[in-house]
PDB file of N, CA, C and O in Angstrom:
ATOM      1  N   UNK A   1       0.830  -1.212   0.000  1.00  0.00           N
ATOM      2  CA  UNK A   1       0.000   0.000   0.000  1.00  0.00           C
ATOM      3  C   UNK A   1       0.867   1.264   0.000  1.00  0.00           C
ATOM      4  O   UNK A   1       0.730   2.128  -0.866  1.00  0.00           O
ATOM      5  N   UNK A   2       1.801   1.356   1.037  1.00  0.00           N
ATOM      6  CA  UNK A   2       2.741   2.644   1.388  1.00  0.00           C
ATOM      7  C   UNK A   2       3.439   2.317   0.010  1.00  0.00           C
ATOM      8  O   UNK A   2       3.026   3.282  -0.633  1.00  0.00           O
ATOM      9  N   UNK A   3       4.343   1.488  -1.012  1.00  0.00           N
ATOM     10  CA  UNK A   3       4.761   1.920  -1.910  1.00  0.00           C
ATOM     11  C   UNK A   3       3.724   2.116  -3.299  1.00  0.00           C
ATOM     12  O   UNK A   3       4.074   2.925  -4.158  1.00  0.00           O
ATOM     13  N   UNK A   4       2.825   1.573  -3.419  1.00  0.00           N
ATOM     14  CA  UNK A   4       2.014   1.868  -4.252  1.00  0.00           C
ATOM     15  C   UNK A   4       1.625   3.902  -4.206  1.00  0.00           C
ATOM     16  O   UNK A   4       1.579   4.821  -5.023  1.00  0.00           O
ATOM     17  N   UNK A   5       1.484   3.767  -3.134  1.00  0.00           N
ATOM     18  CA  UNK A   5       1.429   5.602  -2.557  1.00  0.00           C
ATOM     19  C   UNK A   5       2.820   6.091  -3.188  1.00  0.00           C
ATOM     20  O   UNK A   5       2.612   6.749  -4.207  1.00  0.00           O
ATOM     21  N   UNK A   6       3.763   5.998  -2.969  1.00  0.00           N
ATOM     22  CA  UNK A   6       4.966   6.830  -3.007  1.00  0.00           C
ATOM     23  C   UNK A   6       5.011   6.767  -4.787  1.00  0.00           C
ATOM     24  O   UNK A   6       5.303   7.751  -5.467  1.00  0.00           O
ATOM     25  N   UNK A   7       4.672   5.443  -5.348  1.00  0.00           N
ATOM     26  CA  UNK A   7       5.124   5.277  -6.650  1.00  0.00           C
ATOM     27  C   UNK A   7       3.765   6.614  -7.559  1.00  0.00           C
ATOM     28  O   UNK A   7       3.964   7.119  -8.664  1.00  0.00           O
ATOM     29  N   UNK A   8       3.007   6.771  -7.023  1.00  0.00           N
ATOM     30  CA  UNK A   8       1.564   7.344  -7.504  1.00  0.00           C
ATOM     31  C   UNK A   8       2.542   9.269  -7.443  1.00  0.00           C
ATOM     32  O   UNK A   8       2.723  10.097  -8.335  1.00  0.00           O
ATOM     33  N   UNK A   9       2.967   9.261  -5.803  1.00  0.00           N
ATOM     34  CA  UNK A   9       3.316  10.763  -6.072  1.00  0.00           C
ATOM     35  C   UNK A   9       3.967  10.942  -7.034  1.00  0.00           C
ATOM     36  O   UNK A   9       3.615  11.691  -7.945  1.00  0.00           O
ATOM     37  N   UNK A  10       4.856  10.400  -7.017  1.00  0.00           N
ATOM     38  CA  UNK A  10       6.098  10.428  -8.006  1.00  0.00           C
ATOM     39  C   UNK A  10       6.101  10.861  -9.201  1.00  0.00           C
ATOM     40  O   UNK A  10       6.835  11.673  -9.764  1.00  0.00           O
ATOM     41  N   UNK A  11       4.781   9.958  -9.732  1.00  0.00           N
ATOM     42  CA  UNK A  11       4.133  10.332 -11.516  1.00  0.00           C
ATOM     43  C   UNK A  11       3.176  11.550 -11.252  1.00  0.00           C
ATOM     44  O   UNK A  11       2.979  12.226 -12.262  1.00  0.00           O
ATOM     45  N   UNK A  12       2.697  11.869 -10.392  1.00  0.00           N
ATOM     46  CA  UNK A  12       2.244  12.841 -10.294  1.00  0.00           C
ATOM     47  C   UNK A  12       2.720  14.283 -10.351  1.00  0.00           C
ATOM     48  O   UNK A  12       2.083  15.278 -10.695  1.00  0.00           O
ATOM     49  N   UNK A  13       4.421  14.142  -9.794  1.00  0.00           N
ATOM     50  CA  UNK A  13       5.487  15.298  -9.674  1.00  0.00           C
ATOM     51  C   UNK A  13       6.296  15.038 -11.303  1.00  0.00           C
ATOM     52  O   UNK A  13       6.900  15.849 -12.005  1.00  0.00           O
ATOM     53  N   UNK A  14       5.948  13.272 -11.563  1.00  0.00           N
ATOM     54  CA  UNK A  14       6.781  14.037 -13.452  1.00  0.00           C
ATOM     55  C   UNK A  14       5.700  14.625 -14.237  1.00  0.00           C
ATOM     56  O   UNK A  14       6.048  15.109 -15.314  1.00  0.00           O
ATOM     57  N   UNK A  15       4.069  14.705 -13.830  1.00  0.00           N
ATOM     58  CA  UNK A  15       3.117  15.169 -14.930  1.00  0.00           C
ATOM     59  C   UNK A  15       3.427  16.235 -14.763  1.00  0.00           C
ATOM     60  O   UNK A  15       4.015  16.766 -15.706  1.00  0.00           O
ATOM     61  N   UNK A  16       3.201  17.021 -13.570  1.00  0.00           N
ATOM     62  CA  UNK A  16       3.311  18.341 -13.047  1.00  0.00           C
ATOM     63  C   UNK A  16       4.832  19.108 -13.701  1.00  0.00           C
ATOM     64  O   UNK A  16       4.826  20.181 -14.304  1.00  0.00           O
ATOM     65  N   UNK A  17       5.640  18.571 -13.516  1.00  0.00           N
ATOM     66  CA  UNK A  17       6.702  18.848 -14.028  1.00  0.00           C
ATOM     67  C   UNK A  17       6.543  19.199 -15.410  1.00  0.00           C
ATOM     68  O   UNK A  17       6.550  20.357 -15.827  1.00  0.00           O
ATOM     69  N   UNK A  18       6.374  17.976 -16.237  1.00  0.00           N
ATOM     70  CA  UNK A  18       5.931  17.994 -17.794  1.00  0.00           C
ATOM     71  C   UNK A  18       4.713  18.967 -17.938  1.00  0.00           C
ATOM     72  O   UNK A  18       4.507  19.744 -18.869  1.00  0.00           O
ATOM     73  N   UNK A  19       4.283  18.851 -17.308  1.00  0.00           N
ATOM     74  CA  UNK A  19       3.151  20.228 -18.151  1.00  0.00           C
ATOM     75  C   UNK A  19       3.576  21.528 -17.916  1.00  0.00           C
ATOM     76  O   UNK A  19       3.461  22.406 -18.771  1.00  0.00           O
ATOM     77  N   UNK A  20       4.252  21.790 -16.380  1.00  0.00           N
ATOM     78  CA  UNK A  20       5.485  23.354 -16.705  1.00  0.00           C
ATOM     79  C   UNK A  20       6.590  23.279 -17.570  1.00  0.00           C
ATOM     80  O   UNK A  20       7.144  24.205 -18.162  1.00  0.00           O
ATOM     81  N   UNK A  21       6.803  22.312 -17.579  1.00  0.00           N
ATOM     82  CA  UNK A  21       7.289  22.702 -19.099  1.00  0.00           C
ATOM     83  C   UNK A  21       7.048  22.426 -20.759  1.00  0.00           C
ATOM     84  O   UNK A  21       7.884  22.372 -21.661  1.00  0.00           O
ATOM     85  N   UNK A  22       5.820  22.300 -20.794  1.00  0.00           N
ATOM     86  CA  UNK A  22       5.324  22.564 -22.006  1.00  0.00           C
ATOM     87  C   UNK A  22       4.483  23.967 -21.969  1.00  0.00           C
ATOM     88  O   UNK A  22       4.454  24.762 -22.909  1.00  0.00           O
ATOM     89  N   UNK A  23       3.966  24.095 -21.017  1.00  0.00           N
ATOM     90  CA  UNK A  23       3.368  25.652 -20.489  1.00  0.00           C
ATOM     91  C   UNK A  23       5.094  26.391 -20.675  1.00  0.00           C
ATOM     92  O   UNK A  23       5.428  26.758 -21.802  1.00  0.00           O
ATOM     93  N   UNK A  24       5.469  26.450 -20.226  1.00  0.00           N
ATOM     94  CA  UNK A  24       6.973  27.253 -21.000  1.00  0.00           C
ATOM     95  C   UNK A  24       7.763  27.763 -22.207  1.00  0.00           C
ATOM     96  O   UNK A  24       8.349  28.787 -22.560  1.00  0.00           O
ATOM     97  N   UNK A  25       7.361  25.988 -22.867  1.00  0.00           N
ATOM     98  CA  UNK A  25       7.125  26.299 -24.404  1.00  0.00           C
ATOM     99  C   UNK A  25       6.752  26.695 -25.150  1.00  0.00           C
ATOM    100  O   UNK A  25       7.269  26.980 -26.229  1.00  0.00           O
ATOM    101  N   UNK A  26       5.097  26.907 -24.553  1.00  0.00           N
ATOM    102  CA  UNK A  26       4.364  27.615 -25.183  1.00  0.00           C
ATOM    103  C   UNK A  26       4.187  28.939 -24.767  1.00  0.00           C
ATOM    104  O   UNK A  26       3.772  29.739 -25.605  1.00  0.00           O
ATOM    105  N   UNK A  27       4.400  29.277 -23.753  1.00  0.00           N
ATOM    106  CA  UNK A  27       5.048  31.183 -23.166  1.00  0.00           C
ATOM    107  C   UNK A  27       6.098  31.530 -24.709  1.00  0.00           C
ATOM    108  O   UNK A  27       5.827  32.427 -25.507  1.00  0.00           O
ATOM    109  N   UNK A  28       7.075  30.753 -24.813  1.00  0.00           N
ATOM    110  CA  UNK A  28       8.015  31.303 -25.187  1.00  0.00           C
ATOM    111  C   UNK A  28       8.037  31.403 -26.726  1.00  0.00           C
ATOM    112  O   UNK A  28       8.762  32.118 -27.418  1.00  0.00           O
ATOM    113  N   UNK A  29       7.077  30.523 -27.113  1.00  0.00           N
ATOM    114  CA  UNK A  29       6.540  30.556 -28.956  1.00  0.00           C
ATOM    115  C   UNK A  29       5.841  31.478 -28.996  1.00  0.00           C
ATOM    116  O   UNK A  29       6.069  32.223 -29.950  1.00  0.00           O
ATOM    117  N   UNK A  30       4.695  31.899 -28.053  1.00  0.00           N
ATOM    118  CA  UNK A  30       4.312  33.606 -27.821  1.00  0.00           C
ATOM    119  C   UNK A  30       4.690  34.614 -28.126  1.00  0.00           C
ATOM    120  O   UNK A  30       4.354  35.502 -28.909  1.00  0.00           O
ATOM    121  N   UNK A  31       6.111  34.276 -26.830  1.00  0.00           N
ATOM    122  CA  UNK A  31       6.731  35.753 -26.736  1.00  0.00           C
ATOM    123  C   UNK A  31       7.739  35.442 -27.914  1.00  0.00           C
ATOM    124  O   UNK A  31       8.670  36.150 -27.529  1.00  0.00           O
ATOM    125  N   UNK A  32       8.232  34.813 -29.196  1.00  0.00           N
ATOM    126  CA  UNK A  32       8.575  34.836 -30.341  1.00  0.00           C
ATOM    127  C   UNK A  32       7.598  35.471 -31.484  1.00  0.00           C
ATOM    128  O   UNK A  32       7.802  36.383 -32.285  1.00  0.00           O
ATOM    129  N   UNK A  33       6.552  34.712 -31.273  1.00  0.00           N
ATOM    130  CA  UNK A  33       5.634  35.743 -32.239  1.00  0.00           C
ATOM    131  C   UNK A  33       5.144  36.522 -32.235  1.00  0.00           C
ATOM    132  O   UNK A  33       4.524  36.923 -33.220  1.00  0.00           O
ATOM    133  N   UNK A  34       5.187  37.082 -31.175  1.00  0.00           N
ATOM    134  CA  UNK A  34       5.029  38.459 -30.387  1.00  0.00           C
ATOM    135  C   UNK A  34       6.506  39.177 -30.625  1.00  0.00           C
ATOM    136  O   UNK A  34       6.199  40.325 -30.945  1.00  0.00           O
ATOM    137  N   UNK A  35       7.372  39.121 -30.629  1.00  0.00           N
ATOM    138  CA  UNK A  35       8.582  40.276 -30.882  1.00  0.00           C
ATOM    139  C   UNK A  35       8.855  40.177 -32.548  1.00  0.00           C
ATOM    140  O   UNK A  35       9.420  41.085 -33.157  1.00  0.00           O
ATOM    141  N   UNK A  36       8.338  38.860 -33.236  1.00  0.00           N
ATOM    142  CA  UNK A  36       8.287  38.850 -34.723  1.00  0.00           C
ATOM    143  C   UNK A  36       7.521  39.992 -35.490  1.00  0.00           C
ATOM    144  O   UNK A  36       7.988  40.759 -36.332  1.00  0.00           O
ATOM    145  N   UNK A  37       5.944  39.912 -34.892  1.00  0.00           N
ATOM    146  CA  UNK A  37       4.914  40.588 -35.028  1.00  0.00           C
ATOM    147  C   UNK A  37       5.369  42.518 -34.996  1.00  0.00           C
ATOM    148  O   UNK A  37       5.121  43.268 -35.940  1.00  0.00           O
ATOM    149  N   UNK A  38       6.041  42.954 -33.702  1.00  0.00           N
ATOM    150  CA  UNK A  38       6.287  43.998 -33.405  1.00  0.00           C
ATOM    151  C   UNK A  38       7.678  44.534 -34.318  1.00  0.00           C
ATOM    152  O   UNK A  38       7.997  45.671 -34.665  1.00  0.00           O
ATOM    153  N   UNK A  39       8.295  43.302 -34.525  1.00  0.00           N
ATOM    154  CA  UNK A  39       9.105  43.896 -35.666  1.00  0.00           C
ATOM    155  C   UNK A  39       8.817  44.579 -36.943  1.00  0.00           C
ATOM    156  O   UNK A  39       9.135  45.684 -37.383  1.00  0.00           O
ATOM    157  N   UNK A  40       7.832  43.184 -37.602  1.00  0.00           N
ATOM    158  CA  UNK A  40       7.305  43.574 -38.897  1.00  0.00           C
ATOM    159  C   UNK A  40       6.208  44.687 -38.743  1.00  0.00           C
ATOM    160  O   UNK A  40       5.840  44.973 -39.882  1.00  0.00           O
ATOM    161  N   UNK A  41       5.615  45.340 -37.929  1.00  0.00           N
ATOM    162  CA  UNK A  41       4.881  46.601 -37.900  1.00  0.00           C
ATOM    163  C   UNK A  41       5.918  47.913 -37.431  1.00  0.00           C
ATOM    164  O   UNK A  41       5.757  49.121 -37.603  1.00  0.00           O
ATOM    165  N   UNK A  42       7.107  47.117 -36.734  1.00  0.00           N
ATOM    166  CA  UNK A  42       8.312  48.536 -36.905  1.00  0.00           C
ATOM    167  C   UNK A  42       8.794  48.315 -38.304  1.00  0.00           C
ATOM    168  O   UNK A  42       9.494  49.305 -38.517  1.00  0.00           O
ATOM    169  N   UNK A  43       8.805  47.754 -39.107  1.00  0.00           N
ATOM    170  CA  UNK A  43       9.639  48.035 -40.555  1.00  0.00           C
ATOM    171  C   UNK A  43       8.557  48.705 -41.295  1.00  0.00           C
ATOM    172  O   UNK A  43       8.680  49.830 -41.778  1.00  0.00           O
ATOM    173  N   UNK A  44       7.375  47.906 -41.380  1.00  0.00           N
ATOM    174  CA  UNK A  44       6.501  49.169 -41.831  1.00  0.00           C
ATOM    175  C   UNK A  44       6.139  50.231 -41.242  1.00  0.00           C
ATOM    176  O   UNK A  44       5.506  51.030 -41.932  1.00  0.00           O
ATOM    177  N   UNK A  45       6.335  50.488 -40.210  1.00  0.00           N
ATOM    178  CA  UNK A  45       5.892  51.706 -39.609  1.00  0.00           C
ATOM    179  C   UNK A  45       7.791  52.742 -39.985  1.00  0.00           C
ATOM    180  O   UNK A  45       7.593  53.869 -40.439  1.00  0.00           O
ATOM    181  N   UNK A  46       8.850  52.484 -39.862  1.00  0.00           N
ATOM    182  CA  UNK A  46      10.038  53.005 -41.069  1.00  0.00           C
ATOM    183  C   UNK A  46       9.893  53.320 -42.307  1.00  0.00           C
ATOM    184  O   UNK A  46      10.563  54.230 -42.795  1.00  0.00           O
ATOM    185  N   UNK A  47       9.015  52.637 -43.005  1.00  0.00           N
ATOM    186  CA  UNK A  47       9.111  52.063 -44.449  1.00  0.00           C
ATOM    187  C   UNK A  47       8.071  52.985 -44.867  1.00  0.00           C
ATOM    188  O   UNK A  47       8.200  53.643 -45.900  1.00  0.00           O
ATOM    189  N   UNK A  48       7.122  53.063 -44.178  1.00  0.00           N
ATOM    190  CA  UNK A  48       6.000  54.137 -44.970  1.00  0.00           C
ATOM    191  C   UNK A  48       7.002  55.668 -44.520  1.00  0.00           C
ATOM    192  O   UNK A  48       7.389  56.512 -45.327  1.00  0.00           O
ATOM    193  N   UNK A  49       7.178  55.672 -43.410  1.00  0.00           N
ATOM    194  CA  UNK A  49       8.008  57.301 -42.901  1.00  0.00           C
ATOM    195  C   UNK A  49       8.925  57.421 -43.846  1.00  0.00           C
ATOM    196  O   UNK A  49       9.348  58.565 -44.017  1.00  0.00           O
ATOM    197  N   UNK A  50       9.368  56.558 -44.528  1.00  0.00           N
ATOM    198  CA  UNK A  50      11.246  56.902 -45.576  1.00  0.00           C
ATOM    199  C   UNK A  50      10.360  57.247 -47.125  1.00  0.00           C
ATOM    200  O   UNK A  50      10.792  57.933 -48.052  1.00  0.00           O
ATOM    201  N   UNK A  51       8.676  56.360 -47.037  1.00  0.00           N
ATOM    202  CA  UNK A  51       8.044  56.668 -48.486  1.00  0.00           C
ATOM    203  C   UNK A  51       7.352  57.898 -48.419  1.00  0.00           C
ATOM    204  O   UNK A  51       7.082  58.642 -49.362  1.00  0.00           O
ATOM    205  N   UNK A  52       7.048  58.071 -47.046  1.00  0.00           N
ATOM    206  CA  UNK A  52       5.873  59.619 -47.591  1.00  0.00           C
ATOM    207  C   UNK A  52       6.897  61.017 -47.396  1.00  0.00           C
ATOM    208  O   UNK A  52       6.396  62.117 -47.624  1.00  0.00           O
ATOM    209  N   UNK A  53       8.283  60.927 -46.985  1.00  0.00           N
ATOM    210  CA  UNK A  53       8.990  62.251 -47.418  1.00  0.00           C
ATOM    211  C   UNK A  53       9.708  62.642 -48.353  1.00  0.00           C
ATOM    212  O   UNK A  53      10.106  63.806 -48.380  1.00  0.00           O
TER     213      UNK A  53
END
């Protein structure tokens, strides 16, 4: 019984584990397409300013 218990936390601390870090992964593909995004509206936001003077 007592190791059946210990073996149960255990997988419970690698799910937990594994899902912070796929929750991480996916923060960080975010915050990639998020600084991608802000780029390509700073080149056009340059790009029209260098065309309309």
């Amino acid at each position: 019984m007592a190791g059946g218990q210990a073996k149960k936390e255990k997988e419970s601390k690698m799910s937990a584990q594994l899902r912070m870090e796929t929750l991480f992964r996916d923060q960080l593909w975010w915050l990639f397409a998020l600084v991608i995004i802000i780029f390509i509206i700073f080149i056009c936001f340059m790009l029209r300013k260098r065309i309309f003077r």
